[in-house]
Phi, psi and omega in degrees: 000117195281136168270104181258095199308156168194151181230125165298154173202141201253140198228155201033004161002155169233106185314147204090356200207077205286308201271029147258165176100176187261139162298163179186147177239119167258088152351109176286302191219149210232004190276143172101019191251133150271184198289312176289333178250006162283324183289352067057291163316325188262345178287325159309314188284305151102043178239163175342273215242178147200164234218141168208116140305111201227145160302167168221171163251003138229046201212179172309307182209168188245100168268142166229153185236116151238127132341144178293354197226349194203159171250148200240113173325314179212151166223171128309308189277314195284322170336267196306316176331308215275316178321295179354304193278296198289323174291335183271032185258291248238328177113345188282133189247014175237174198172126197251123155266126161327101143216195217295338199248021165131196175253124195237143175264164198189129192221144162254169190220082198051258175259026164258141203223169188201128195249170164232134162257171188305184189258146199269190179203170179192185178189148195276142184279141179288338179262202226233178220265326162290314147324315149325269218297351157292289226258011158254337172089022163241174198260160195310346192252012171255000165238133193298167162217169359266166153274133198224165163271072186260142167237121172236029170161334197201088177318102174249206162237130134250138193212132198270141167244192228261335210184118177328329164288347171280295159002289225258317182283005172308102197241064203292144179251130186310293180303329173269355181298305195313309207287339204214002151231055211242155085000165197286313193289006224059032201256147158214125204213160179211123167252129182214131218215128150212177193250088178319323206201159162344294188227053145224151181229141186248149149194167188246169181218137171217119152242137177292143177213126196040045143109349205246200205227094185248150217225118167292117194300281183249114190251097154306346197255268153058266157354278158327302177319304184307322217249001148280343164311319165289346215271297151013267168271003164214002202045061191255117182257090178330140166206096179107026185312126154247142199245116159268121197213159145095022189296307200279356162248039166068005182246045186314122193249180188203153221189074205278146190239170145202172205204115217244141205326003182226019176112334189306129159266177197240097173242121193236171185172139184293148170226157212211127199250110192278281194203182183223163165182196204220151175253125177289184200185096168288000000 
């Protein structure tokens, strides 16, 4: 009966504080797992995302991110979660990982890792600013513009409010999130933000899982986003950003941004190793 090693890990961690930051399960090695029983798998565990390590030929490792319900081109916490894992595998502490959105890099500072993501690409939201702010549960005058589409691995919405108090009263209505934060694939999600201070920023993420509209403790691929979203809308290059999430779902994360002379963004975060154990297989 094959055995399959696998490791918890808290990712955007707040140091001192193991059970903050987003969870994530990693494979240490996943050959002989197909596509259906990784997601099987991921459905089992029921955390964002887990991770399976596979070779590659052109990078360190061929990494995959499945969602309990869909597999994801790039995610942020699972990047770094799975670096996390494969250096104390493999000793290496910079690392190109495979995946579906490309080959992505990633280097540490003891337990803190740091991806670079692609140069951004966007597109402007269709719906309109009243329309937002319906489909967030707040009123036309608590969301900022513009509101955009940005990808820098993993296409989202974003939308900037006026203040942490609009933040906070953030209430996404399922049906209109489906309608003006839906995706080709049908996936609908909102990363929604404002910049408390100088280099600090607050924000919520809300995506459907099975159907209901659930708010993610730490997104890195968000995260990224944000700072082509500044790339973007000013050519503003963020430097030393702390991205704060996960407040209102009891896992306060911490979230380093920096935005680097050609567009890249720099998303950094502590990582924090819980436990390990191995799964049968028949």
């Amino acid at each position: 009966m094959p055995e399959y090693a696998y490791r918890i890990v808290n990712v955007f961690a707040v140091p001192g504080e193991p059970l903050s930051g987003n969870p994530l399960c990693v494979f240490e090695d996943a050959r002989g797992l197909d596509a259906r029983t990784m997601q099987a798998l991921a459905l089992q565990l029921n955390l964002s995302e887990t991770t399976f390590i596979l070779p590659s030929q052109q990078a360190d490792a061929h990494v995959r991110i499945f969602t309990p319900t869909f597999e994801m081109p790039f995610a942020g916490h699972p990047t770094l979660g799975t670096a996390h894992v494969l250096r104390s595998l493999t000793g290496q502490s910079a690392l190109r990982l495979e995946m579906q959105a490309g080959v992505i890099q990633v280097t540490s500072q003891g337990d803190d890792w740091t991806l670079r993501a692609k140069a951004p690409s966007s597109r402007p939201a269709e719906a309109t600013r009243a329309q937002l702010a319906q489909m967030l549960g707040l009123a036309e005058t608590d969301v900022a513009e513009p509101a955009l589409w940005v990808n820098t691995g993993s296409e989202q919405l974003l939308v900037p409010v006026t203040s942490a108090t609009a933040l906070e009263r953030c209430r996404p209505v399922g049906e209109l999130l489906r309608t003006y934060g839906r995706l080709h694939d049908g996936r609908y999600l909102v990363y929604v933000f404002t910049r408390s201070a100088e280099r600090a920023v607050r924000a919520r993420f809300f995506f459907d899982k099975a159907g209901q509209v659930v708010e993610d403790p730490a997104t890195g691929s968000a995260c990224a986003n944000l700072g082509g979203y500044y790339w973007q809308v000013g050519r503003e290059r963020p430097q030393g950003l702390r991205v704060s999430q996960g407040e209102h779902v009891g896992r306060p994360s911490q979230l380093e941004l920096s935005v680097d002379e050609l567009g890249h963004s720099h998303v950094s975060g502590h990582v924090i190793e819980l436990g390990r154990g191995t799964i049968r297989l028949p």
